[in-house]
C-alpha positions in Angstrom: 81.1 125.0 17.0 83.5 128.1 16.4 82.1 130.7 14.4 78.6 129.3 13.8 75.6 130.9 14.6 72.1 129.4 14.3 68.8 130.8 13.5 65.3 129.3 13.7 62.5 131.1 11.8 58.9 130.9 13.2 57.0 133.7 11.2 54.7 131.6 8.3 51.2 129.9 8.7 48.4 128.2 7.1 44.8 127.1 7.6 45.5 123.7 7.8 45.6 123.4 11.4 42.6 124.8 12.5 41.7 125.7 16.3 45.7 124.0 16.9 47.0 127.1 15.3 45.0 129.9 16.8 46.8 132.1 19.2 49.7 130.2 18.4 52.5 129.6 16.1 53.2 126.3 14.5 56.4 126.5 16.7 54.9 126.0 19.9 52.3 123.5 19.3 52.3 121.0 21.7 54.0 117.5 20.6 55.1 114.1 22.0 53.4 114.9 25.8 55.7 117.4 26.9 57.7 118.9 24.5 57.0 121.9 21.8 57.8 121.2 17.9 60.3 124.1 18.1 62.2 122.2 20.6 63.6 120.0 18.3 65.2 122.1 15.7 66.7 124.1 18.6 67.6 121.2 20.4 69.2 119.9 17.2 71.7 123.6 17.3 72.8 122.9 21.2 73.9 119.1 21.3 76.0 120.6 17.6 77.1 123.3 20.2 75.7 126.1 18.2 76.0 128.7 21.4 74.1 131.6 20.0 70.9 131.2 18.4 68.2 133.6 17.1 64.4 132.8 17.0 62.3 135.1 14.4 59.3 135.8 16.2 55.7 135.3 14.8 53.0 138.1 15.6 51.6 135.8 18.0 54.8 135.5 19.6 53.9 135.1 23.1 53.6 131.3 23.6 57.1 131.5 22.1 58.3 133.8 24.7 56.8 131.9 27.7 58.1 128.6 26.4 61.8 129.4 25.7 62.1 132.2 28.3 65.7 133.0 29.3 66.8 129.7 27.6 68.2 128.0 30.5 67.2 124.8 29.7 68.6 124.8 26.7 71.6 126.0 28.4 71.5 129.3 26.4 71.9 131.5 29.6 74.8 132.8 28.7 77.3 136.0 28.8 78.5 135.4 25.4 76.4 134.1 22.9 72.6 132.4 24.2 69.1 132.9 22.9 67.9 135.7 20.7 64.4 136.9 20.2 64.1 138.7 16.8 61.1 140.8 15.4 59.2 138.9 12.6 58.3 141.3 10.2 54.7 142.4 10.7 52.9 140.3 8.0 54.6 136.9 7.7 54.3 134.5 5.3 50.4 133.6 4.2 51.7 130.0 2.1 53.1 127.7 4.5 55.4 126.7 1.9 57.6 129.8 2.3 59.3 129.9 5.8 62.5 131.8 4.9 61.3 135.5 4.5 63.6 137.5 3.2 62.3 140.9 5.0 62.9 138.8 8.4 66.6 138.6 7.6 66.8 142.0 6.7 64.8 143.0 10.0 67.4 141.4 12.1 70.6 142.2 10.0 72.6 143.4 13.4 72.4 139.5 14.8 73.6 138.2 11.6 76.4 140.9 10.7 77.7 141.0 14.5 80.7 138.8 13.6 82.4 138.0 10.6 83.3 135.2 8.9 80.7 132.4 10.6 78.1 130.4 8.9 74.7 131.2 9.4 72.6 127.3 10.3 68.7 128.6 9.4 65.8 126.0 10.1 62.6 125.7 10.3 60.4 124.8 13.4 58.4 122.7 11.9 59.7 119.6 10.9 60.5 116.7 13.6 64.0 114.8 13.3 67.1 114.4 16.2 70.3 115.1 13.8 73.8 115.7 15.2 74.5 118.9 12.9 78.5 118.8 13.2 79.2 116.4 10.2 76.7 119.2 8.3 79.1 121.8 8.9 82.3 120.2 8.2 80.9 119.1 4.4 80.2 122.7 4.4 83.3 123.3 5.0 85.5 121.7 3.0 83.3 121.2 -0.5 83.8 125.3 -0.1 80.4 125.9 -1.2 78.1 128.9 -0.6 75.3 127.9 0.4 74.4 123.5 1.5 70.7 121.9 1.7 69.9 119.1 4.0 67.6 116.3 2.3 66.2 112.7 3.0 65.5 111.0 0.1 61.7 109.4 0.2 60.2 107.4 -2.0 56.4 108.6 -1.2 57.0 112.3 -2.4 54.0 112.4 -3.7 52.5 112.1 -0.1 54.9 115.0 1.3 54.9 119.0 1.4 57.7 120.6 -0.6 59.9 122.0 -1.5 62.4 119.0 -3.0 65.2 119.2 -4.5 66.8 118.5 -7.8 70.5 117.0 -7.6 73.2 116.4 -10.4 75.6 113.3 -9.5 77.4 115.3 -7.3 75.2 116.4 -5.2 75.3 120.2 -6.3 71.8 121.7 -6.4 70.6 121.5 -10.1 66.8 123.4 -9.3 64.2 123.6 -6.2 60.5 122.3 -7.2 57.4 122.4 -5.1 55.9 118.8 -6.7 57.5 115.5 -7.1 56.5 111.8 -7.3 58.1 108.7 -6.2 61.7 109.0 -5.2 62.7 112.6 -4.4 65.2 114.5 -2.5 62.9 116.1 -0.1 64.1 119.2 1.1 64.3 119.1 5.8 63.6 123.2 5.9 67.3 123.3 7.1 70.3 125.1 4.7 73.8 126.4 6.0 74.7 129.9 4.7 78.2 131.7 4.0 77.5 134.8 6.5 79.1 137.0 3.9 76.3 135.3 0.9 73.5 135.8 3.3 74.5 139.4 3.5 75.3 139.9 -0.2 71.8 138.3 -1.2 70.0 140.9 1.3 71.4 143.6 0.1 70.8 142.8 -3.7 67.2 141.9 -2.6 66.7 144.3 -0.7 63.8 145.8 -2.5 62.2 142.5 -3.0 61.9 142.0 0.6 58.6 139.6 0.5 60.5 137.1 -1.4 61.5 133.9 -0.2 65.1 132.9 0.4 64.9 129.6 -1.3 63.3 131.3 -3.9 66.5 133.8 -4.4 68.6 130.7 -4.1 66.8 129.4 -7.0 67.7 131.7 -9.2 70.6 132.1 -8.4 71.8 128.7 -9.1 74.2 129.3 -12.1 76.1 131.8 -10.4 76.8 130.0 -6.3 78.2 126.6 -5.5 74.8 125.3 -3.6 75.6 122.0 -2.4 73.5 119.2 -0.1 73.9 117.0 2.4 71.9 113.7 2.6 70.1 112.9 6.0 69.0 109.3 6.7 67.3 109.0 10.1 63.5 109.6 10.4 61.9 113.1 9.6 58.6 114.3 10.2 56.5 117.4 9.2 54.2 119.2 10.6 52.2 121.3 8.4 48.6 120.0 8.8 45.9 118.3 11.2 46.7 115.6 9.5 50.1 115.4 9.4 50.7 116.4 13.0 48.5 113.4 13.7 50.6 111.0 11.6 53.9 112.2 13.5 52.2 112.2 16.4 51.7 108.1 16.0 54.7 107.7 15.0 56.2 108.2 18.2 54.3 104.8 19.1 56.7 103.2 17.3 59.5 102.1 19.0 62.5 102.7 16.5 61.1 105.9 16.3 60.9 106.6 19.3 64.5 105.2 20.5 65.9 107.1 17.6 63.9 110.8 18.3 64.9 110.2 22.0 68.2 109.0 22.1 69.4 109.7 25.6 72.7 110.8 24.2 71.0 113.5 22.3 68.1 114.4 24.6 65.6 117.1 23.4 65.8 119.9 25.9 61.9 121.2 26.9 60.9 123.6 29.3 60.6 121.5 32.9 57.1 121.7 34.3 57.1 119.1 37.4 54.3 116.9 38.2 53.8 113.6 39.8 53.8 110.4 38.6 50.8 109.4 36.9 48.1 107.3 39.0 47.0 104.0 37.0 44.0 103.3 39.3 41.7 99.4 39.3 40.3 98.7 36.4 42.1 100.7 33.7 43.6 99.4 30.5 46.7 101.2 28.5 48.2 99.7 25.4 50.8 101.2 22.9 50.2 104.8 24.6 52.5 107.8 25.7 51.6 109.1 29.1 52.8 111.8 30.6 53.8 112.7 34.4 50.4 113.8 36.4 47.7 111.6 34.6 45.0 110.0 36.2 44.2 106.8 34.3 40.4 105.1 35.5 39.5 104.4 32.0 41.1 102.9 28.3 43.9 104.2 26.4 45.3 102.4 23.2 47.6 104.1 20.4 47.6 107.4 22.2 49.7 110.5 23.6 48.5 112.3 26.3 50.3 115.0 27.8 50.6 116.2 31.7 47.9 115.8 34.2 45.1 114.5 32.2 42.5 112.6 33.8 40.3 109.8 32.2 37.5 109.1 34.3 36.0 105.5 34.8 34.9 103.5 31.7 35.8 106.4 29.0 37.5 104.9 26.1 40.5 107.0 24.3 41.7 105.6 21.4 44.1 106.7 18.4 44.2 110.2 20.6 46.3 113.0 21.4 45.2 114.9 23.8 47.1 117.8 25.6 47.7 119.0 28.9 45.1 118.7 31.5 42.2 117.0 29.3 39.6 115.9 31.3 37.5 112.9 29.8 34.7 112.3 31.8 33.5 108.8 33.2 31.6 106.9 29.7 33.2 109.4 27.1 34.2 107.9 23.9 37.1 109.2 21.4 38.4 108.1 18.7 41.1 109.9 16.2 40.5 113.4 18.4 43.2 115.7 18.9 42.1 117.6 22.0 44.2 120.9 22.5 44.9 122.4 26.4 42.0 122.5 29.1 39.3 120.2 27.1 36.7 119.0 28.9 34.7 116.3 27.5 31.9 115.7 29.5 30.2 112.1 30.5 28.9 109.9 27.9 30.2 111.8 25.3 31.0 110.3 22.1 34.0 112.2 19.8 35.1 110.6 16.4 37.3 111.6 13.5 38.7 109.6 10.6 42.6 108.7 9.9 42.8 111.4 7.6 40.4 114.2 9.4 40.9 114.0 12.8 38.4 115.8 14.8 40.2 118.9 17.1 39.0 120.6 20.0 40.2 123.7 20.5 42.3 125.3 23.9 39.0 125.6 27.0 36.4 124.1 25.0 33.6 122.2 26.7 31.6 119.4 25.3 
C-alpha cells in the first residue's frame, strides 16, 4: 500500500507463561507446529502489501533476531523499504496489558518520521487472526479520522483480556476500559495512526514517556476523531498458559483452521526442512497436528506437535502441545502438557495437567 508503514511492538511481558516465556519474548513462542505468534501479525502487514515494517525489540531480543533474520521469507529483503529491527527501550512494560510504550516510539522516532504523510499500522504480536488489512486502511481513509481501532465484538468478555472498547452509534471511540461483561467490543491490539498525530502525541508526551499509547489516546478522546473498524473472522490471544493452550486447540478445528490458513493468505514462517513424518505399525493419531520429521510409534489425540518429535512405542499424548524435537519415551503418559523445545520425557513417565493449568516443561528439561 502507498505511503503506509507498519510497526509490530514486542517489548511487554507477564508471569503468566511461565518456563514458555523465559529467554524469550511472547513474540516468538512457538505456535501451530511450525510457525512463531509474531508471524501472524507480520504476515497480516505483507499479504496488505505493507513493504516496510519495524519490529520493537524486547531485551531478550535474540530469538527474534534468529527467527525473522534478513526477512526474506517474508519477502522483506528489499532495497527500499523491508524489515526493521528497533531498540525497545531498556525496561519494557511489566503489565501485559500495556504493549504500546510510549518511550518505544520515541526511541525509534527516525523510522517513523522518515517520510511524510503515511499512516503508521501498529500491532501487537500477540494475538492470533489472518485479516486482509487493505479494507482497514481505506475506512481510515475516507472517515478522515486520526487515529482507527480494530475490534471483534464477543459476547464472553468476561472470559477475555482487555482492553475493550466503548462505541457511540457511529462507531467513533466513546472511552477504552480494561473490564467488560457479556457483549463487548474487544479491542485486537491493532490501531492505524495519522504519521503526523503519532508525532504530535510524542512530542507532547514526551516527558511522560512510560505511558501507554492507548492510554494517551484515552484522554484524548474529546479533542481527535478516533474511529473503529469491526473485524469478524476468528481472533485469538495469547497472554497466558492457559490461553495459549486454548488457541492452540483451536487450530483442531477445522473452520478454524481453513480460515487461519487460507492458502490465499498463507502465513509466511521461517523454512526449516525436514522429512516427512514416519507413522510406523501400531500407532494411533486422531484430531492431531503433525509436523514434518515426526516419528509416530505411539498415540496422539487432540494434539500439535511440532518438527521432528518422536513418540516411542505405547506412549500416550493426549490434549498436547509439544514443540520441536520432544522426545516421549516408549510407556510415557501425557495429558494437557505443553512441552517446550528439546524435552525429554523418559519411559513410563506419567505427565498430567488440567484444562485450565496445563502442566509446561520448560526448553532441555529431562524427566
Amino acid at each position: 500500500m502507498n505511503k503506509v508503514i507498519g510497526l509490530i511492538t514486542t517489548n511487554y511481558s507477564n508471569n503468566r507463561f511461565g518456563p514458555l516465556a523465559e529467554g524469550r519474548p511472547v513474540a516468538t513462542i512457538p505456535f501451530g507446529g511450525r510457525y512463531r505468534v509474531v508471524d501472524f501479525p507480520l504476515s497480516n502487514m505483507v499479504h496488505s502489501e505493507i513493504r516496510s515494517v519495524g519490529i520493537t525489540t524486547s531485551h531478550c531480543y535474540r530469538s527474534i533476531i534468529d527467527h525473522l533474520g534478513d526477512g526474506k521469507y517474508w519477502s522483506l529483503d528489499r532495497k527500499s523499504g523491508g524489515l526493521f529491527f528497533l531498540p525497545g527501550s531498556i525496561y519494557g512494560m511489566k503489565r501485559f496489558e500495556g504493549k504500546f510504550l510510549l518511550r518505544d516510539f520515541i526511541e525509534n522516532r527516525p523510522y517513523l518520521a522518515r517520510a511524510r504523510d503515511h499512516l503508521v499500522v501498529v500491532s501487537a504480536s500477540n494475538k492470533i487472526f489472518s485479516m486482509d488489512l487493505r479494507p482497514l486502511v481505506k475506512q481510515h481513509r475516507e472517515s478522515g479520522a486520526q487515529v482507527t481501532m480494530a475490534y471483534k465484538e464477543i459476547s464472553d468478555a468476561h472470559m477475555k483480556q482487555g482492553p475493550f472498547l466503548n462505541l457511540g452509534q457511529d462507531g467513533r471511540l466513546l472511552g477504552i476500559g480494561r473490564e467488560a461483561s457479556g457483549h463487548a467490543a474487544w479491542f485486537m491490539d491493532l490501531l492505524i495512526i495519522n504519521q503526523e498525530d503519532l508525532l504530535a502525541l510524542m512530542d507532547w508526551y514526551e516527558t511522560m514517556s512510560y505511558v501507554d499509547l492507548l492510554e494517551i489516546i484515552n484522554e484524548n478522546i474529546v479533542d481527535m476523531k478516533i474511529a473503529s473498524y469491526r473485524f469478524d473472522g476468528y481472533v485469538g490471544a495469547i497472554d497466558s498458559t492457559y490461553n495459549y493452550m486454548q488457541c492452540s486447540m483451536d487450530l483442531l478445528r477445522p473452520e478454524i483452521r481453513s480460515e487461519l490458513f487460507d492458502n490465499r493468505r498463507k502465513i509466511f514462517t521461517k523454512v526449516q526442512d525436514a522429512p516427512p513424518s514416519k507413522y510406523l505399525p501400531g500407532c494411533h493419531v486422531s484430531n492431531s497436528f503433525i509436523s514434518s520429521g515426526c516419528v509416530i510409534e505411539g498415540t496422539v489425540e487432540n494434539s500439535i506437535l511440532s518438527r521432528s518429535v518422536r513418540v516411542g512405542k505405547g506412549a500416550v499424548v493426549k490434549n498436547c502441545v509439544i514443540m520441536q524435537q520432544g522426545d516421549i519415551a516408549e510407556g510415557a503418559y501425557l495429558d494437557n502438557v505443553i512441552c517446550d523445545k528439546f524435552v525429554r520425557v523418559g519411559r513410563d513417565t506419567r505427565l498430567s495437567g488440567n484444562h485450565y493449568t496445563p502442566l509446561v516443561m520448560g526448553k532441555n528439561e529431562q524427566v
